[in-house]
Structure formats: structure tokens, C-alpha cells
C-alpha positions as CSV (number, residue, x, y, z in Angstrom):
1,X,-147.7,7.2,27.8
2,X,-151.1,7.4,29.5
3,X,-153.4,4.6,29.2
4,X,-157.2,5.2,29.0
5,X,-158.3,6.5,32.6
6,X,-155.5,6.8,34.1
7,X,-153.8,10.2,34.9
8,X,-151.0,12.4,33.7
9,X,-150.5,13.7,30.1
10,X,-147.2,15.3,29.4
11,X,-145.0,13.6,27.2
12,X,-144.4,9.9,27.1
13,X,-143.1,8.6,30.4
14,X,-140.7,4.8,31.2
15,X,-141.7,2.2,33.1
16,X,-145.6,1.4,34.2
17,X,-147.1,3.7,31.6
18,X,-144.3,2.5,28.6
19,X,-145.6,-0.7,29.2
20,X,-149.0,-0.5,29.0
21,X,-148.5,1.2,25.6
22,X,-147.0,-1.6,24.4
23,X,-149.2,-3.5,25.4
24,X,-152.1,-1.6,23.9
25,X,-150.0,-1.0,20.5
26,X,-147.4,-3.1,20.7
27,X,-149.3,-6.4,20.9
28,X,-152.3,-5.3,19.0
29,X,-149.7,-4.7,15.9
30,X,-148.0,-7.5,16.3
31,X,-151.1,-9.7,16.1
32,X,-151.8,-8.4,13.0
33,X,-148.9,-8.8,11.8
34,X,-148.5,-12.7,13.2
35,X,-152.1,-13.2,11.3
36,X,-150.4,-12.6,8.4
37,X,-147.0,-14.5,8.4
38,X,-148.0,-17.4,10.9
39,X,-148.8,-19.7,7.8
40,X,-144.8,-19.2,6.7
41,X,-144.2,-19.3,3.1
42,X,-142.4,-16.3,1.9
43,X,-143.8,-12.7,2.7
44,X,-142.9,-9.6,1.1
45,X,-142.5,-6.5,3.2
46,X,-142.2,-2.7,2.1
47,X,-139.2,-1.3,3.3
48,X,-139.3,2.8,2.9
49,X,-136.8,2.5,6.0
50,X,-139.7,4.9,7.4
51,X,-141.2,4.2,11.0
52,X,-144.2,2.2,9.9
53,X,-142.9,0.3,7.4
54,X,-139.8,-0.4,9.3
55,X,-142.0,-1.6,12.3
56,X,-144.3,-4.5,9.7
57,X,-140.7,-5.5,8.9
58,X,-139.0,-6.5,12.0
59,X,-142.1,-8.3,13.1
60,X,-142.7,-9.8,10.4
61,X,-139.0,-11.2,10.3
62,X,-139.8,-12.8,14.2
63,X,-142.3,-15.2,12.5
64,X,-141.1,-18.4,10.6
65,X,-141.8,-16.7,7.1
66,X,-139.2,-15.8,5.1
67,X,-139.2,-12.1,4.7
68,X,-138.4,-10.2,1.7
69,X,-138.2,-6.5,2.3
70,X,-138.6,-4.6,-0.7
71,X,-137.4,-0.7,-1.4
72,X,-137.9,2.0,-4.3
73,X,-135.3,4.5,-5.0
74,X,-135.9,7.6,-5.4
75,X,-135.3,10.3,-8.3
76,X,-134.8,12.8,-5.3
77,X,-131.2,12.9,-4.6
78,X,-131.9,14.2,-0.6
79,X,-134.3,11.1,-0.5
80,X,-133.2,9.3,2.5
81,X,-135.4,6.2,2.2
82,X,-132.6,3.9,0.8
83,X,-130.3,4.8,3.3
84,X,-132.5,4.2,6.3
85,X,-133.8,1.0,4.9
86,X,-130.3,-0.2,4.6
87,X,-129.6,0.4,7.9
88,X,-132.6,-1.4,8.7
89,X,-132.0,-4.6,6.7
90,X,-128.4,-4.2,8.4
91,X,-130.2,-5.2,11.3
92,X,-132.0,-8.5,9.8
93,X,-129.3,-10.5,8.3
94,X,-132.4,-13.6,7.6
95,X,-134.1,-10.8,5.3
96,X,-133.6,-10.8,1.4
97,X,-133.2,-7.1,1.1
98,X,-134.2,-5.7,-2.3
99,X,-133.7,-2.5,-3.7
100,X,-134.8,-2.1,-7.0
101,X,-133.5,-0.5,-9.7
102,X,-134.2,3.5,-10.5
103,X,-134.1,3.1,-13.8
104,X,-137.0,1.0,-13.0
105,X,-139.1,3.8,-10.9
106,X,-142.7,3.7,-12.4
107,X,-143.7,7.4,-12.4
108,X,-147.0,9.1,-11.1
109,X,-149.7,9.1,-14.0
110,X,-148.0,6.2,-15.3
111,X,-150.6,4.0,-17.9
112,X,-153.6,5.5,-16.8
113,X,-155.1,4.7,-20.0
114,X,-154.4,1.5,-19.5
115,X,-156.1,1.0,-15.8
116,X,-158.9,-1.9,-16.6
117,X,-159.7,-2.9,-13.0
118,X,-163.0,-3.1,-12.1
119,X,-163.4,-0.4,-9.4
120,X,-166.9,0.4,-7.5
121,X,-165.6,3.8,-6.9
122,X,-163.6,7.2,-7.8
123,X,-159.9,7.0,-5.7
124,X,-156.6,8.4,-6.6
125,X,-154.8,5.4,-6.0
126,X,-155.2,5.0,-9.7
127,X,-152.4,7.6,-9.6
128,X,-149.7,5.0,-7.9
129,X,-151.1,1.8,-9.6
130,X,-148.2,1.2,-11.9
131,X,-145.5,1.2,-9.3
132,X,-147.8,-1.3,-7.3
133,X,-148.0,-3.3,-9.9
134,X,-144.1,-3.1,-10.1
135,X,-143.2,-4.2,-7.4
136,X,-145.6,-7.1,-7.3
137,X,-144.2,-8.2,-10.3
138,X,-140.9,-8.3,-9.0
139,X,-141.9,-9.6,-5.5
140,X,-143.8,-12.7,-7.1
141,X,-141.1,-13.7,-9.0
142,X,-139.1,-14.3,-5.8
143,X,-142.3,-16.4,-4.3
144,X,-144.2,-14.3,-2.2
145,X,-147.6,-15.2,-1.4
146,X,-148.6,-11.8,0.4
147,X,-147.4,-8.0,0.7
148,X,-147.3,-5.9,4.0
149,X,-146.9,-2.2,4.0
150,X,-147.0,0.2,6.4
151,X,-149.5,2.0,4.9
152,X,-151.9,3.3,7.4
153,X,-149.2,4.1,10.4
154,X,-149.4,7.7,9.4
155,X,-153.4,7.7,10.4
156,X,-153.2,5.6,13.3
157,X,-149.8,6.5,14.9
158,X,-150.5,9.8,14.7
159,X,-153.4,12.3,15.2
160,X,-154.6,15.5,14.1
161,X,-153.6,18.3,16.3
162,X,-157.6,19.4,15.7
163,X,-157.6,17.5,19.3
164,X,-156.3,20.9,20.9
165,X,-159.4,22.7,20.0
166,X,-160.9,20.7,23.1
167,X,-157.4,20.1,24.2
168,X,-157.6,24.6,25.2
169,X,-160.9,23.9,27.1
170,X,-159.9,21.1,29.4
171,X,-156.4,22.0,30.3
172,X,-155.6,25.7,28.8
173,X,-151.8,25.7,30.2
174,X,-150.4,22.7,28.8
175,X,-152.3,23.2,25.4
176,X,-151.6,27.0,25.2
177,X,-147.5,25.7,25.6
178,X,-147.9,22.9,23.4
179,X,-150.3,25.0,20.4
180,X,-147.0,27.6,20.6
181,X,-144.7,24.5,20.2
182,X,-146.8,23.8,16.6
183,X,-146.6,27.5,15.6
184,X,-143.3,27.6,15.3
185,X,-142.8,23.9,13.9
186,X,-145.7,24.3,11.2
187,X,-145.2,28.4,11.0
188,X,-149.1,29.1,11.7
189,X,-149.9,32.5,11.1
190,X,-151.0,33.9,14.7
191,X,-154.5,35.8,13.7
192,X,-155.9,32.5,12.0
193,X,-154.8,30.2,14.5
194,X,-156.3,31.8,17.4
195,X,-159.8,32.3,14.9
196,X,-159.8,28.9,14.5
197,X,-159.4,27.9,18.4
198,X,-162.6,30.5,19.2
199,X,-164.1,29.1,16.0
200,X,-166.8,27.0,17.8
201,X,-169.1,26.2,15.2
202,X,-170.9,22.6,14.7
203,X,-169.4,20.4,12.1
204,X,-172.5,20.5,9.9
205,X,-173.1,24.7,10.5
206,X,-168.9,24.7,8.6
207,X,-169.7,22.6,6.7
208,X,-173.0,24.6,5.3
209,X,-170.9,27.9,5.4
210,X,-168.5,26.1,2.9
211,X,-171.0,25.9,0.4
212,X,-171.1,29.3,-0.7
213,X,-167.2,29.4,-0.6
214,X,-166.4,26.2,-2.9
215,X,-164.4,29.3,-5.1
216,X,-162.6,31.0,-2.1
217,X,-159.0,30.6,-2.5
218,X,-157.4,28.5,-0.3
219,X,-157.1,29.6,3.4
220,X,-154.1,29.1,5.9
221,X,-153.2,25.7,6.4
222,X,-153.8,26.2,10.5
223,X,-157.8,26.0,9.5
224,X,-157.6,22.9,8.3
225,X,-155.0,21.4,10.6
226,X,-157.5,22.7,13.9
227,X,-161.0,22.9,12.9
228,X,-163.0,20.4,11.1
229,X,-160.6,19.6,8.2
230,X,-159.3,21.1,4.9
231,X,-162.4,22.8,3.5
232,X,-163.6,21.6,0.0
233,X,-162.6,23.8,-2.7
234,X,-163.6,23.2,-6.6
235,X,-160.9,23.8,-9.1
236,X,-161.4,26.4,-12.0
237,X,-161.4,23.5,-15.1
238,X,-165.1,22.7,-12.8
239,X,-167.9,23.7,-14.7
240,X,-170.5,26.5,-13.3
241,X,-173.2,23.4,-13.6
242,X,-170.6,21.1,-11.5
243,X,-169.9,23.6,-8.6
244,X,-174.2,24.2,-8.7
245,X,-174.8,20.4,-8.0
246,X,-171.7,19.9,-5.3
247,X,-172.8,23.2,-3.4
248,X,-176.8,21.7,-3.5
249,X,-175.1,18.6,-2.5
250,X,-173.4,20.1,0.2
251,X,-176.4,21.9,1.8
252,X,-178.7,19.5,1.3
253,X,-176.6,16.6,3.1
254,X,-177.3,15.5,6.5
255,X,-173.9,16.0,7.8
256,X,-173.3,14.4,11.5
257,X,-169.4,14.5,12.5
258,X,-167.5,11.0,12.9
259,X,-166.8,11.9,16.5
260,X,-167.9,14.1,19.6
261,X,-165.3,17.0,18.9
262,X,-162.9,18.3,15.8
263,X,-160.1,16.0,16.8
264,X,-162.0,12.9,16.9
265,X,-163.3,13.8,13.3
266,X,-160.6,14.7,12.1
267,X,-159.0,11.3,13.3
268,X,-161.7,9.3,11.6
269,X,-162.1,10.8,8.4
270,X,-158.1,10.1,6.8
271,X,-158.3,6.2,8.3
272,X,-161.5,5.9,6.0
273,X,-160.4,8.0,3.1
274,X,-157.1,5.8,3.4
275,X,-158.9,2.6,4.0
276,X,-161.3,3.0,0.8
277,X,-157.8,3.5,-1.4
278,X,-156.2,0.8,0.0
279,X,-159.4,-1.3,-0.5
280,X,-159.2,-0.4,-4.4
281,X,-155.3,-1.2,-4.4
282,X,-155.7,-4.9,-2.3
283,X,-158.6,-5.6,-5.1
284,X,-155.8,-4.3,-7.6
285,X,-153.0,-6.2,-6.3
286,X,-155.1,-9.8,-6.0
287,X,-156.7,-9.3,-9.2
288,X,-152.3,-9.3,-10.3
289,X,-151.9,-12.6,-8.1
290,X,-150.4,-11.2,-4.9
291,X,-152.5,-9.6,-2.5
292,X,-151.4,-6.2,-0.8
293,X,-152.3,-6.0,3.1
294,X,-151.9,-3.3,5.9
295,X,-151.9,-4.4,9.4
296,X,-152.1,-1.2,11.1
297,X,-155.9,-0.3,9.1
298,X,-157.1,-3.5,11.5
299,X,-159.9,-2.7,13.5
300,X,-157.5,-3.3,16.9
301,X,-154.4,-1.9,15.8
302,X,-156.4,1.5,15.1
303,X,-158.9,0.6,18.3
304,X,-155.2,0.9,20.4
305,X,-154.1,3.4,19.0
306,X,-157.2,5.2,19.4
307,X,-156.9,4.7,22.9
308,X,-154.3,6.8,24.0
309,X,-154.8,10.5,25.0
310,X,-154.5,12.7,21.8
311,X,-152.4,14.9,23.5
312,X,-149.7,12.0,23.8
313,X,-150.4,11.2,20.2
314,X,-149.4,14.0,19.0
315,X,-146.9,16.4,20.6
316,X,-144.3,18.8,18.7
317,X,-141.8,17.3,20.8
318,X,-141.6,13.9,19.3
319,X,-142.3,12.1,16.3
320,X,-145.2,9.2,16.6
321,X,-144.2,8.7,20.2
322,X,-147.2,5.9,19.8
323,X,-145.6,3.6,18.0
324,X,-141.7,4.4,19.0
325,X,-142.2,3.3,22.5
326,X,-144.6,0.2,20.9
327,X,-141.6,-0.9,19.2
328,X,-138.9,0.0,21.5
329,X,-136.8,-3.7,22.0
330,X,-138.4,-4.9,18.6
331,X,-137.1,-2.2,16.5
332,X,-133.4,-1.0,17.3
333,X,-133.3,2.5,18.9
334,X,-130.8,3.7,15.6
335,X,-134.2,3.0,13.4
336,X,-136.6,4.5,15.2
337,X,-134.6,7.5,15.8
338,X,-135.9,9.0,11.9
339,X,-138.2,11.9,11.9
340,X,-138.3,12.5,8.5
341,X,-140.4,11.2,5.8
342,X,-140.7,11.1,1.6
343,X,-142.8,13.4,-0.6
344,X,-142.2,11.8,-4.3
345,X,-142.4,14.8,-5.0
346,X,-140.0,14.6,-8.1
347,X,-141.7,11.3,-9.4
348,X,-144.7,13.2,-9.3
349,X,-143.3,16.2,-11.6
350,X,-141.2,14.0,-13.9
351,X,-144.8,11.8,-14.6
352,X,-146.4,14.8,-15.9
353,X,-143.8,15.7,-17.9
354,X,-143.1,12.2,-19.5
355,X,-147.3,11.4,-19.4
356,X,-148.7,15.2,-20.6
357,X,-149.4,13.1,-24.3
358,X,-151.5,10.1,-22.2
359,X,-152.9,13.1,-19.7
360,X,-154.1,14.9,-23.4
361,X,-155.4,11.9,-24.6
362,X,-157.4,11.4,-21.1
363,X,-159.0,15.0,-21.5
364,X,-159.7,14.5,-25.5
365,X,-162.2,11.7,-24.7
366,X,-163.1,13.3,-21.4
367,X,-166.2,11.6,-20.0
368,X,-166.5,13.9,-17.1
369,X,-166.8,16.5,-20.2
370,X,-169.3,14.9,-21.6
371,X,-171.5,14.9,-18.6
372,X,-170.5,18.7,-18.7
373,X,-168.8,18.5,-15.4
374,X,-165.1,19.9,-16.7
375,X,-163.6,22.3,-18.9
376,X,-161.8,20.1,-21.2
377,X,-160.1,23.0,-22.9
378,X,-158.6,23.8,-19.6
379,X,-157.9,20.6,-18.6
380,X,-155.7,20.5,-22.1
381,X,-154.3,23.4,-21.5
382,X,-152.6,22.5,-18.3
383,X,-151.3,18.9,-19.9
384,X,-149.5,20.8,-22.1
385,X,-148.0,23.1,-19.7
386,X,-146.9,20.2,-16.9
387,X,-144.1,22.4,-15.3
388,X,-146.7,25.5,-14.8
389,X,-146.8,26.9,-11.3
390,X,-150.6,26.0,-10.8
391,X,-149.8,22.2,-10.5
392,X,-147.1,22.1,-8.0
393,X,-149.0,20.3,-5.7
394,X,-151.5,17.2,-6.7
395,X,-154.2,18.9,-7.8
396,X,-155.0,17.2,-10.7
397,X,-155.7,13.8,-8.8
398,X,-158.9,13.4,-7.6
399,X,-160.3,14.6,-11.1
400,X,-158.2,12.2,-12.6
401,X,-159.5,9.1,-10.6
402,X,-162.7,10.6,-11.3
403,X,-162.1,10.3,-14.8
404,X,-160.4,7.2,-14.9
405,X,-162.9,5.3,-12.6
406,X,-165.9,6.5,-15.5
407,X,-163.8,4.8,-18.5
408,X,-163.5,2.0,-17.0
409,X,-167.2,1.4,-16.2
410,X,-167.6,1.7,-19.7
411,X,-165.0,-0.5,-20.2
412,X,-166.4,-3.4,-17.8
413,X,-170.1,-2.7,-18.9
414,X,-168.7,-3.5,-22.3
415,X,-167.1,-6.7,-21.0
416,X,-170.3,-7.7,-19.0
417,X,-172.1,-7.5,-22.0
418,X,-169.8,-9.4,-24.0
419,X,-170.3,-12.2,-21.6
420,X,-173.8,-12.3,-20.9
421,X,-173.9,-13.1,-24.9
């Protein structure tokens, strides 16, 4: 791995250059990590068995804390989590490992009627909140005083392959090889992908020329994944006046990237996106009595990462080669060989089914309706149809923490009130 200034920039290398990513990485993690489980106590640690979480776990379990490492089941019978967190904890004979029960899996859209927490913004963690609250519950009762997940790993251990946009102008061999590499892994239609390379437009000129196309259907996923990011699109339960004020919104904004090129941007803007839910969720999770924390969303742990050439962030070779060789002697080499990850896909299903009476309920007394923003009717429609093609994938969330987020100012303003007399 090549360490800022320094040459090379094919795949990650042994010796001087393994090294100084785990020093960069390695050490920055592990501080955040030691911050954390240095005052001892018992700790609770997610356990998916995936790479990140794994990684919070075995250094966490170095410290003087007692660990518990907690995992979900799945409904998904090719779920491999369990499996790969057992052979994990197989590793960590000083950890409690829990796996909890699937009959007590909280699904996706789970009480979201009854979500009461006072949030200072819209977020789609509202979606999870049950199953965070879950686990707490359980992890509390065994004496935990603080929660580490790995949430985060996926944004920081990892970067968007936008970085080949500048990658094709600095060295157009390697990244010609490498862009080939990701065709056939991600199946990128040819024509779009190379438009998308030539595309050289400024992030604020795209984002102007999305304005007008906040209807378009969705375009090949290659756009997104290797120009400025997945382009906003409005959803046909948005009313005319909504999609009027988002597209003014849009071109009235004074749009500046969060970095020099595509790849730096489109870095940036999941850390933040992912930061602001996991804000919401830590506020959520202390508000229950045991916080929720994420070590690799520290400033220095993403400031390492960061670091690193992009192009030995992400390669179609390898899977986070990052944080593999950060954690190679800390985390055995049978763990960190997964390259496979969870979709919850089928939690995600089953909740609409079991919830579509509470989802119903939700678009009855629509506020987002009332401000003329939505369709109710349509929103209905599609709660009473939750195994229809058109919400296969999450769709519905960020309307839904929209909606959930203006109840429940209604709900505090109600209790401030109350208070104040």
C-alpha cells in the first residue's frame, strides 16, 4: 500500500509499504477504539462477522473491558453473517458471544408510529430504530456501559471508483485495465460508461442539468458510480407543487463540490450522510441508556484512511485492501478472508408486509400531505400492495423519515408546551 507521496500504485504490496498502512490505519483505528474500552467495564460490540465489525471486535477484546459481541440472525437462509461471526468469536474465547434469537428479529418499519425521539432532522434511520433499540435492550441487561459497531467501515475503508474519472487522466494504462476489471464485476453497460469518463462537466453545471430531469427515469448505475453521484430523482406519490420547489431549490443553490474532483466528492458526501444518521441513532440509543458509538466515523480513522491513493482503496482485485492489511496479525487471516456482505433484504420485505396497517395509518394522517407535498392516495395505495414490483428496493424511506421526523415535532412542540405551563 502506497503512503501519501511516495511512489508506486498497483495493488497492495508486503513489507515497507504494508507497514506504513498499518500504521496510518491500523493505529489510528485502534486509538479509537482504546478511547473507548480503556475505562474497562463491560463493552458491547456488533458482531455481523463482516470486516468492520469484526475488526471493532478483536480490538476491542485486547483492552481490559470485557467484550460482549452481539449478532442478529437473519430471515435470509443464504445469510452468512452467523456463520462468519462464529468463526470469529471462535477466535476470542474471553468474548461472551451472543446470538440472539430470530424469533426475536425486529423488522424494517417496525413502530414507526411509535418513534418519540426528539430529532433536529429528517433521516432514515428511523427505518432501523426498533432493532437498535433491541439489541440495547438485551446488551444492557448483560451490563454494558457503551456499544461499538462497525458502522462507517464501508465509507472509510473503501472509496468510490468516481476516483477513476481523474484516475484516466493521470495514468490512462493502469486505469483503462482496472475500469475493465469493474465492467465486468459490476456489468457496466459499455456506451454509458465511457459517457460518463468524457463527461467533464463541473459538479454544480450536473447538478443544474438535474433539475429539469428530477422525473427522468433512473439511468445506468455506472453514472452514478463514476461521475458526481446518484442523481436526485422525485418519486411519482411527489406532488407537481413539491417537485416545483426542489427543482427551484436545486437551481437556485450555490452548489461547490466537497472536494477537487468526482472521487473526492463522492468520498465525502456518504461519510456525512452516514455520520448525520448515526448522529440521530447515538442521540436515540443514549436517550434508551446505552450509548451507540462508531470508531471508524473519527476524524483520524477517516483522515488515514483518506490518505491512501484511491486507486489502492479501491481495486476490483480485492475487497477493502485498506483495512485487511490494517488488521493483518490483529484479525486472523480465516476472518478477513470474507468478501461478501448482508442486504436485509428479506427483513425489509417481510416489515412491509407485517407493518402495511401502521404504513396506512402513517399516510391517513400524512403531514407531508397536508403541506401538499405527497399524494396520499398513492402513498395508500402502495401500503396496501407491499409485495408490488415498484418497492423492491427502499424507496419508500426517505419519505418516511420525512414523515416521521414532522410527527414528531408536533409531538415534542406539544411536550414543550406542556412543560413551559
Amino acid at each position: 500500500m502506497t503512503a501519501p507521496g511516495s511512489g508506486g500504485g498497483g495493488a497492495p504490496g508486503t513489507g515497507a509499504r504494508t507497514r506504513r498502512v498499518r500504521a496510518l490505519v491500523g493505529e489510528a483505528l485502534a486509538d479509537a477504539v482504546d478511547v473507548r474500552t480503556r475505562a474497562g467495564g463491560t463493552v458491547a460490540c456488533d458482531l455481523s462477522g463482516g470486516l468492520d465489525s469484526t475488526s471493532i471486535t478483536f480490538l476491542a477484546a485486547r483492552s481490559d473491558a470485557r467484550v460482549v459481541a452481539s449478532t442478529w440472525p437473519s430471515l435470509d437462509p443464504l445469510d452468512e453473517d452467523v456463520a462468519w461471526a462464529r468463526r470469529a468469536a471462535a477466535h476470542l474465547p474471553a468474548v461472551e458471544h451472543v446470538v440472539w434469537p430470530a424469533e426475536r428479529i425486529p423488522l424494517v418499519y417496525e413502530n414507526l408510529l411509535g418513534v418519540d425521539d426528539p430529532m433536529d432532522e429528517p433521516t432514515i434511520g428511523v427505518m432501523d430504530r426498533q432493532r437498535l433499540l433491541e439489541d440495547l435492550a438485551g446488551l444492557a441487561g448483560k451490563g454494558c456501559r457503551v456499544r461499538l459497531t462497525g458502522i462507517g467501515g464501508d465509507h472509510v475503508a473503501w472509496c468510490s471508483e468516481a476516483h477513476y474519472h481523474s484516475v484516466l487522466r493521470r495514468r490512462p494504462l493502469f486505469a483503462i485495465r482496472q475500469l475493465r476489471a469493474f465492467r465486468a464485476l459490476f456489468h457496466w453497460p459499455l456506451v454509458p460508461m465511457v459517457r460518463t469518463l468524457a463527461d467533464s462537466r463541473s459538479y454544480r453545471a450536473w447538478l443544474t442539468d438535474q433539475a429539469g430531469r428530477l422525473r427522468a427515469p433512473w439511468g445506468p448505475a455506472v453514472a452514478g458510480a463514476l461521475g458526481w453521484g446518484t442523481p436526485p430523482r422525485l418519486f411519482d406519490w411527489v406532488t407537481p407543487r413539491a417537485l416545483e420547489l426542489a427543482r427551484a431549490a436545486l437551481l437556485e443553490a450555490d452548489a461547490e463540490p466537497l472536494g477537487r474532483t468526482r472521487g473526492e466528492h463522492a468520498d465525502l458526501e456518504p461519510v456525512l450522510s452516514c455520520a448525520r444518521i448515526i448522529r440521530q441513532w447515538e442521540q436515540m440509543s443514549a436517550r434508551a441508556g446505552l450509548p451507540v458509538q462508531s470508531p471508524f466515523l473519527d476524524d483520524r480513522v477517516i483522515e488515514a484512511c483518506f490518505s491512501v491513493r484511491p486507486e489502492e482503496r479501491v481495486t476490483p482485485w480485492r475487497y477493502k485492501p485498506v483495512l485487511t492489511e490494517a488488521m493483518r496479525g490483529i484479525v486472523p487471516d480465516d476472518c478477513l478472508a470474507r468478501t461478501t456482505k448482508a442486504q436485509a433484504a428479506l427483513e425489509a420485505s417481510a416489515g412491509l408486509r407485517r407493518h402495511r396497517g401502521d404504513l396506512v395509518e402513517l399516510w391517513e394522517g400524512s403531514r407531508l400531505a397536508e403541506l401538499g407535498l405527497v399524494d396520499r392516495r398513492r402513498l395508500t395505495e402502495l401500503a396496501l400492495r407491499p409485495d408490488t414490483p415498484e418497492l423492491r428496493s427502499a424507496i419508500l424511506y426517505s419519505t418516511i423519515g420525512c414523515e416521521v421526523w414532522l410527527r414528531g415535532q408536533d409531538t415534542n412542540r406539544g411536550a414543550t408546551h406542556a412543560t413551559a405551563r
